[in-house]
N, C-alpha and C positions, 0 to 999 in steps of 0.2 A: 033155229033153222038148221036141218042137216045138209052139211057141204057135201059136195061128192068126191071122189078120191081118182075117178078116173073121166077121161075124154075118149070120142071116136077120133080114132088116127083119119088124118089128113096125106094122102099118097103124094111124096116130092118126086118120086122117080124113084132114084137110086137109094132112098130113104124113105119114113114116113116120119111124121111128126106128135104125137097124142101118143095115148090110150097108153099099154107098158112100153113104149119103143123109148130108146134111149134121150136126152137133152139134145137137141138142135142148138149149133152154133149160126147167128147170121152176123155177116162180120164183114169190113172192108171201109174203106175211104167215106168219110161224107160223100161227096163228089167227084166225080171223073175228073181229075185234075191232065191227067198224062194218058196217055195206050201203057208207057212204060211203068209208070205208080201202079194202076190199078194191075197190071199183069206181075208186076212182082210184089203187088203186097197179096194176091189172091192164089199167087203160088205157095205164096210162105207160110200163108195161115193155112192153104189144104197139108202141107208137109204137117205142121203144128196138131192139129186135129186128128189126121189119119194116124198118128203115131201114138194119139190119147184116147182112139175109140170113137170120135165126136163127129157125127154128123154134120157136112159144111154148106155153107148157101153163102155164096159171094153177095154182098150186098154195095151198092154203090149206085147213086143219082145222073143223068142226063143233063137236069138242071134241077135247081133249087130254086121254086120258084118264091118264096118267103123269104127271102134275105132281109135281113133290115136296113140297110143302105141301099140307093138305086144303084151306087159305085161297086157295090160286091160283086166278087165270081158267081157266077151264077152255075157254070158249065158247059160241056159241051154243045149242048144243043139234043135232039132227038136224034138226025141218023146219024151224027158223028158218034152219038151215047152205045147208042144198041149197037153198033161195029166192034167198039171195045166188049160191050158185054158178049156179044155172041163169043167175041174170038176167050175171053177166058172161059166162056162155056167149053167150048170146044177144047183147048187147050189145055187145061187146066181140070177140064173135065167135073164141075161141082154145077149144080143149079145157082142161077142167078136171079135177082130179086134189084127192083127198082119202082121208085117215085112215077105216076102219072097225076099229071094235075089239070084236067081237062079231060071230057068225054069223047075229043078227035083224037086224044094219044094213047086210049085204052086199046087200041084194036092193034094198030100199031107197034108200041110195046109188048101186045103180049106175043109177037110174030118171035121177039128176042126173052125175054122174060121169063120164067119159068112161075113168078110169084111178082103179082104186080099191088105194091104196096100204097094205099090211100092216106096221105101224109093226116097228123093228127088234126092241123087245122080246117080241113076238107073233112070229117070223119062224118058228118050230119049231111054233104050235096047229095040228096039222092039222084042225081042224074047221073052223077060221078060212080057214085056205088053200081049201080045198074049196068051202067059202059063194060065196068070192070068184071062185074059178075057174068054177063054173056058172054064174055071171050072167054068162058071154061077154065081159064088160068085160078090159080089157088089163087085168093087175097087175103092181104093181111092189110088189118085197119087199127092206124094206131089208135088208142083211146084219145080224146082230146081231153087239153088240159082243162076244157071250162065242164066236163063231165062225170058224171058219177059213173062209178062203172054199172050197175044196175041200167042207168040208159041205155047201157049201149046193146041190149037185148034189141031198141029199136032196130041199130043196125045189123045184125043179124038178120032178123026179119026181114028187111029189105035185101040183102045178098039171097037168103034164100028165097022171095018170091019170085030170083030169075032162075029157080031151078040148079041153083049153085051152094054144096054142100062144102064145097072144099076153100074154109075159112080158118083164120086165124085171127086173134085179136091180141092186140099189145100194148103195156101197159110202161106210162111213158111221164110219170109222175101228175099231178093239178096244181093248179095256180096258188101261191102261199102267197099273196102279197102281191106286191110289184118286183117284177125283176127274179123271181125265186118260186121253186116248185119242191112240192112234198110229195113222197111215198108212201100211201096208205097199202101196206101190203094184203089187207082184206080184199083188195082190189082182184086179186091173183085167182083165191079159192072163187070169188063172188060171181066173174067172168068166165070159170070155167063151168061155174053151172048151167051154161048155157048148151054144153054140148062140145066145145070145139076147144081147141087146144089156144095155150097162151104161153107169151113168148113174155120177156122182163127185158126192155131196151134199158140197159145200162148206164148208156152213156148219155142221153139226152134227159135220164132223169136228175144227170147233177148239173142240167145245163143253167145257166143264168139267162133266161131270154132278155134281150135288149140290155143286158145290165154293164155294156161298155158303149152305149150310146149308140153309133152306128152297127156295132156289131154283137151278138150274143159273149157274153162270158161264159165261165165252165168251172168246175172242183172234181175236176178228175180222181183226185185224193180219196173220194167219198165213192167213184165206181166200185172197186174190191168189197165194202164191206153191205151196200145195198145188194150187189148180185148176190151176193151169201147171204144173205139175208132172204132173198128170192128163193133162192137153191132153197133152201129150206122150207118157205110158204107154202112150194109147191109150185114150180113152172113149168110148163114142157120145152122150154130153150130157152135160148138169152141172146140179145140182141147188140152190138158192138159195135161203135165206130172204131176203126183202126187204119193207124199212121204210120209209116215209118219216121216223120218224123212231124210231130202236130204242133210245133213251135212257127215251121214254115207253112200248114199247110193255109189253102183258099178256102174255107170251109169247117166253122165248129172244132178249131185247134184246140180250146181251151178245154173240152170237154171229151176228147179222145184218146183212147187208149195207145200208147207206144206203142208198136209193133214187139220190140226186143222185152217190153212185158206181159205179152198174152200168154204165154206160155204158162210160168209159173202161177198166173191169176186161174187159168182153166185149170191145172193140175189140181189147188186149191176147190175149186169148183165140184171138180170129180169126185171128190172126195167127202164133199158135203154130199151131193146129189144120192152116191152110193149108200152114204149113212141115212139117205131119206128113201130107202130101195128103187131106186133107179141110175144107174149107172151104164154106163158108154158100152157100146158093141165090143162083143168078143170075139178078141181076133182084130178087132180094129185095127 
């Protein structure tokens, strides 16, 4: 089977995402924990990025609604969520990207949104994919863990019968067992056959779901060298949870990126990428 080497760019605004345009970085907190976390950690990663070239999409949740305890943070809520996200829009000035998990909070979310992402466990509701797809906003749907990626041309097919080209799909590890998910990086070229660009969530693929009982665990240790591993496969971005500090945080601490280490992980990054001919805007 010949793989293809390129994708149609996907338009974010101030960027595009496919085809020769540079790695997309989407990055930021599990969850809205603060107005204050999420405005300074999405200030610090646009600093971080504009200084490397990198393309930025603040990424961060409203709620989560999958937790594995009924006791977990869950989030802010919808309008207290999309207040925060508008205002780092605005302020901080990058596109923003967030969870909807329900067809009444697609229209809604995308009023704030820029890229309204279809969490991996929802990736097969087609009423959900639909919602999402008519409000015009780009979607990104992560792959699900109980999927090959080959399936997920289904979905595809369903975003595009609402008339909705502007897709992205992401690759977010499959179920190893109980408790543990593996990276088959065929995953990467196999998905982009489809047409549209693909993004390598970093951090959720060394997640442990359920594997501290109530709550997910995480081997952050193992982010750095999957991304690079990706960087290589062939991705058009990469996908990051990021912390200032993920020891405290409400939300997938075990499996998130330091903030005080994105920097030299992306420089590393850039570096593979370029050696795979695609490297960061000039001038960035």
């Amino acid at each position: 089977m010949e793989l293809p080497t390129m994708t149609q760019a996907v338009d974010l605004g101030p960027f595009k995402i496919g085809a020769s345009h540079p790695h997309v970085l989407i990055a930021g907190p599990c969850v809205i924990e603060s107005e204050r976390i999420a405005m300074e950690t999405a200030q610090r990663i646009a600093e971080i990025t504009r200084a490397l070239g990198i393309p930025y999409v603040f990424k961060s949740s409203y709620d989560k609604a999958n937790r594995s305890s009924i006791a977990s943070f869950r989030g802010p809520g919808l309008q207290a969520g999309l207040a925060v996200l508008r205002k780092v829009k605005e302020q901080v000035g990058v596109p923003v990207l967030t969870d909807v998990h329900s067809v009444e909070e697609a229209e809604r979310a995308a009023e704030a949104a820029d890229i309204l992402q279809i969490p991996a466990f929802l990736c097969r509701q087609t009423d959900l994919l639909v919602a999402a797809a008519k409000t015009g906003r780009v979607v990104n749907v992560k792959k699900g863990q109980f999927l090959s990626p080959w399936e997920m041309s289904n979905v595809v097919k369903k975003l595009e019968s609402c008339g909705n080209s502007r897709i992205i799909l992401t690759e977010r590890g499959a179920s190893f067992g109980y408790n543990n998910l593996v990276v088959d990086m065929r995953a990467l070229p196999i998905m982009r056959g489809f047409g549209y660009p693909v993004v390598f969530d970093a951090t959720h693929s060394v997640q442990l779901p359920g594997g501290a009982g109530t709550r997910s665990a995480g081997q952050r240790e193992f982010v750095a060298p999957l991304a690079c591993a990706a960087a290589g496969a062939g991705c058009d971005g990469f996908f990051m949870e990021v912390h200032p500090d993920p020891e405290s945080a409400l939300s997938d601490g075990p499996n998130m990126v330091p903030l005080h280490q994105l920097k030299p992980l992306l420089e590393r990054l850039v570096r593979i990428c370029e050696a795979a001919g695609k490297g960061p805007e000039v001038g960035g």
